[in-house]
C-alpha positions, -999 to 999 in steps of 0.1 A, spaced: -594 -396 -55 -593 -404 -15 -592 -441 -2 -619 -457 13 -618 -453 52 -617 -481 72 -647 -493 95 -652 -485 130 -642 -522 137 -615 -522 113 -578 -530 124 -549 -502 121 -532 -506 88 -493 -515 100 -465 -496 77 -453 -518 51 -431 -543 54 -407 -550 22 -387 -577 34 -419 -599 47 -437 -589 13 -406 -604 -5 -409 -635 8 -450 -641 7 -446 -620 -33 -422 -652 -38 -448 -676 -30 -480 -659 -48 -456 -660 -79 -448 -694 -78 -486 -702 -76 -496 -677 -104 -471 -700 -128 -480 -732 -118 -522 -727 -127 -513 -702 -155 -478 -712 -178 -499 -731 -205 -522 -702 -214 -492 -684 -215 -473 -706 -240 -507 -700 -259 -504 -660 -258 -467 -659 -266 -470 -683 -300 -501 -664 -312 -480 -629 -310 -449 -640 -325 -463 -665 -352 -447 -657 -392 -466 -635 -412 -485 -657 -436 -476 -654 -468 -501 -640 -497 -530 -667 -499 -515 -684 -474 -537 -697 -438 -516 -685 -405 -502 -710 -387 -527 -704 -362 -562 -691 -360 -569 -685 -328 -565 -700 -290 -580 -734 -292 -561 -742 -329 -531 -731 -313 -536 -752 -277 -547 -781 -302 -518 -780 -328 -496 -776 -301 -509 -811 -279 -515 -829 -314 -475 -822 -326 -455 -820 -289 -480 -833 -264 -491 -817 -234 -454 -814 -223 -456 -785 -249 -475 -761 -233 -457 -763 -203 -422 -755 -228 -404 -725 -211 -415 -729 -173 -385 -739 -164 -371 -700 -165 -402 -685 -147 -404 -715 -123 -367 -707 -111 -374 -667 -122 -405 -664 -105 -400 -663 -68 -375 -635 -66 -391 -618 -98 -426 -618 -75 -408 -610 -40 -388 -581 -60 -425 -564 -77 -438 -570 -41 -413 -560 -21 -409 -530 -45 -445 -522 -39 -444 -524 0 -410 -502 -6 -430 -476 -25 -456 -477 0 -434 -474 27 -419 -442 12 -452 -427 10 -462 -434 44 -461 -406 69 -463 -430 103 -474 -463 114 -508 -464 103 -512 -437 73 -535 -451 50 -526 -443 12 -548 -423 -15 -551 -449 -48 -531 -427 -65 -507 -429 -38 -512 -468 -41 -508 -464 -86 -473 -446 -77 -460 -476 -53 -475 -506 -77 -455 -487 -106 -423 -485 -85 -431 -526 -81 -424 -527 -120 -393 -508 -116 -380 -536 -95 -389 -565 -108 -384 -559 -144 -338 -566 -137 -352 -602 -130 -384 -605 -150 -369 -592 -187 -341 -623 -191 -361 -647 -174 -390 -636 -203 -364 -634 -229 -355 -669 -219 -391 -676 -217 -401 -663 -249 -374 -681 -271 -384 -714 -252 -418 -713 -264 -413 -704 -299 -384 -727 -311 -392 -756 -332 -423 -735 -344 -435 -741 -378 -425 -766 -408 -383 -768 -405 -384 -751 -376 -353 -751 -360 -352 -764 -321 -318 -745 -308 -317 -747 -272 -322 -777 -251 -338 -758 -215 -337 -727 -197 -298 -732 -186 -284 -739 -221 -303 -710 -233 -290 -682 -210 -255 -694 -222 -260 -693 -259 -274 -656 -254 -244 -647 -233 -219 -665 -259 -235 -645 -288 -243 -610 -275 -235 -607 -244 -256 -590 -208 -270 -568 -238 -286 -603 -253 -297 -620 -221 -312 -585 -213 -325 -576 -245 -364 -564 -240 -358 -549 -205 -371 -516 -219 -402 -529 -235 -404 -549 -204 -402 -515 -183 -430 -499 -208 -455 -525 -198 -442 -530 -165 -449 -496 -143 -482 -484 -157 -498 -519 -157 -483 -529 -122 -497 -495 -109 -531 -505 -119 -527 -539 -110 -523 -529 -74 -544 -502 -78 -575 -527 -84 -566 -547 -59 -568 -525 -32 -599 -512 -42 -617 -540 -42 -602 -552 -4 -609 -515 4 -647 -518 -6 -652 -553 8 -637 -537 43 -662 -512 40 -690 -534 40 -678 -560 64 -688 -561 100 -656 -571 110 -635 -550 93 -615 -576 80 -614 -591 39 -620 -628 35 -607 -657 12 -638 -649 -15 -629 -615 -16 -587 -622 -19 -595 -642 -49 -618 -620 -65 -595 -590 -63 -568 -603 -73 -581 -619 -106 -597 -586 -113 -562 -570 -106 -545 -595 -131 -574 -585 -159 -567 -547 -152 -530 -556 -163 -530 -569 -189 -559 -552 -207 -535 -520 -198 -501 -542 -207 -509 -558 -232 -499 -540 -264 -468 -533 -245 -464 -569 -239 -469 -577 -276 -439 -554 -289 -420 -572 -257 -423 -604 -270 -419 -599 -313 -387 -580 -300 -371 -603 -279 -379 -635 -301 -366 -616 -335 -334 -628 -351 -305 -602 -339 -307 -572 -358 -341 -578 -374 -354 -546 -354 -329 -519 -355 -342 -495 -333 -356 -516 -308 -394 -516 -294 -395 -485 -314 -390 -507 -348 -414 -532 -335 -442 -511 -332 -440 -495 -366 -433 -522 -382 -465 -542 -365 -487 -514 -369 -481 -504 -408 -483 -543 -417 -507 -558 -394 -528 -526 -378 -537 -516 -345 -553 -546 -336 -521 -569 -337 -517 -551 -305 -539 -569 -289 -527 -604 -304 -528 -633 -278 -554 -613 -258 -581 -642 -257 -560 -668 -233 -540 -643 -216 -575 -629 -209 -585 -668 -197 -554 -669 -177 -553 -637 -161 -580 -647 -135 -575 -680 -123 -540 -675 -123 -537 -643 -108 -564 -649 -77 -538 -679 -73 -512 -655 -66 -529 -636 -44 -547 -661 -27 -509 -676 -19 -498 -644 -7 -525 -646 19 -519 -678 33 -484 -670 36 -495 -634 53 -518 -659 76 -489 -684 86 -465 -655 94 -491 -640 111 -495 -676 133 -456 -678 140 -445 -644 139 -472 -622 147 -445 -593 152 -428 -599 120 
């Protein structure tokens, strides 16, 4: 598959930069959090709620009894539970998949203004999720227990915030604890990323080619990238589903890792369960990801006004 050329009008695309991408990544990441944790807390409950017992109701039957079980029990403040981790995570977990992805462009790159073939493009946005999944899988880990303590009658609420939490791990299993889920992490991380980016750039690349000016605009930055964060996670998502059973599950409850997750989800719940949570990841993967790029861009903009050279 080739890219799409540039206009006539259109500027020289500059080599990649992965130290200025780290820094704008860390910004669209803390605007993807900010419009999109609640929908997140929603996702995460819905794939790691217990098994109902025989005749019994699930504790939750779908997005809107989970958002309004959750508000009626811990108030609003409970969707928001776990932010603190990707709120602190989320900057250099961003400026790490983006800086990864300029990185793997870079490498690709033959001189100053090569222009990358989308599979070229797919092999730098999976090299992103190489990156960022040394910061992403404790800070989800972190995440993930966050959001699901204190679930269900007697539920037990063991760890007071994000900080408390990371030391508990440590205390009881170790780095191997903190980081438990890195590979399930890594699973969803470099195909979905590759695609992510992938969609992205096709969608600047086709609004370039019809522009005038060569150039994309603010319409089109927030369309692609909430495209791009669909693309993910229709791709991520079973991946993303194993991710988070494993790394909420007691110690020892899945011997053989991801692995023991997906059989045991699969003979007990069927294929489908793959897809658990879908419905407000699906809600949040828009808004929240046009945010991120939209971010990106104005930082790319203000750099752009006070370090034109940079």
């Amino acid at each position: 598959m080739a890219s799409a050329q540039k206009t006539d009008n259109a500027p020289a695309e500059r080599k990649a930069n992965p130290f200025k991408s780290f820094i704008t990544g860390g910004f669209g990441g803390i605007c993807n959090v900010l419009s999109g944790h609640p929908l997140d807390t929603i996702k995460v409950r819905l794939q790691t709620m217990p098994r109902p017992a025989p005749g019994e109701k699930p504790l939750y039957s779908g997005t809107l009894d989970c958002a309004t079980k959750t508000i009626r029990n811990e108030g609003v403040r409970g969707l928001y539970k776990g932010m603190s981790a990707p709120l602190t995570g989320v900057a250099p977990i961003f400026a790490m998949c983006f800086a990864g992805y300029a990185l793997g462009k870079r490498l690709q790159q033959r001189g100053e203004d090569s222009k990358l073939t989308y599979p070229q493009i797919f092999v730098a946005g999976s090299f992103s999720g190489l990156f960022s999944t040394f910061i992403m899988a404790p800070g989800e880990r972190i995440k993930v227990l966050l959001q699901t303590q204190g679930i269900g009658p007697g539920g037990e609420k063991k760890y007071t915030g994000m900080i408390d939490c990371a030391g508990k791990l440590y205390k009881e299993g170790g780095l191997r604890s903190v980081f438990k889920g890195s590979c399930a992490t890594m699973l969803r991380d470099l195909p979905a990323n590759g695609l992510y980016f992938l969609v992205y750039e096709y969608i600047q690349d086709v609004t370039k080619a019809h522009s005038k000016t060569g150039e994309i605009n603010t319409a089109s930055t927030i369309f692609a990238g909430g495209a791009a964060g669909i693309a993910y996670w229709i791709l991520g998502m079973p991946a993303d589903v194993l991710k988070s059973r494993l790394q909420s599950a007691p110690e020892g409850t899945y011997k053989h890792g991801v692995r023991s997750v997906f059989k045991d989800l699969i003979v007990k719940d069927g294929p489908l369960a793959l897809y658990r949570g879908v419905t407000p990841i699906m809600i949040r993967a828009f808004p929240a990801n046009a945010a991120c790029f939209f971010g990106i861009e104005l930082a790319n903009n203000f750099f752009n006004l006070v370090a034109p050279n940079f």
